[in-house]
N, C-alpha and C positions, 0 to 999 in steps of 0.2 A: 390650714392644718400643717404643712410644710413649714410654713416657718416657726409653727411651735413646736411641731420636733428637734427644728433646729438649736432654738433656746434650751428645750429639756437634754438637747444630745453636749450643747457648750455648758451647763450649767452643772452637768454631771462631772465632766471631764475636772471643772474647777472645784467639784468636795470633790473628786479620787484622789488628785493629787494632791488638795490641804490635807485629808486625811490620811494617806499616805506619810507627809511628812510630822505630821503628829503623833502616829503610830512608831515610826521605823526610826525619827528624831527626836521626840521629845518636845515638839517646836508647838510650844503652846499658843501662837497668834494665829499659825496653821490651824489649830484646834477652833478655837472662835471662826474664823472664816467659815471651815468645814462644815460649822453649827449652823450659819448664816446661811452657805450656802443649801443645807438641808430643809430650810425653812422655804428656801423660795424654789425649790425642786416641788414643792409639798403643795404649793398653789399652783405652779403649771401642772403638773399628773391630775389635781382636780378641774384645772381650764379642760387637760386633754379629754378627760372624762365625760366632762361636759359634752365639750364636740364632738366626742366619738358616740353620745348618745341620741343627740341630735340627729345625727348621719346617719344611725342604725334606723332613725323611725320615717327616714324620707323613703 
């Protein structure tokens, strides 16, 4: 569980700041990353989901 917080706490950091620079830049490849990276935050929050409900019913 620790290490997928770790991936969900690295893979945020990586859309704030594409998104960040697409916002405040203009920088459309920022834009597609931030997308990408919004895709693959969206399967870990349901991995962690997972786990945390697994762990609630032990």
């Amino acid at each position: 569980m620790k290490e997928l917080l770790e991936s969900i706490t690295a893979q945020f950091e990586s859309f704030k700041t594409d998104a960040e620079l697409q916002t405040e830049k203009g920088n459309k490849a920022a834009g597609t990353r931030a997308r990408k990276s919004s895709l693959a935050l969206e399967k870990l929050m349901k991995e962690f989901r997972k786990n945390s409900l697994e762990d609630a019913k032990k």
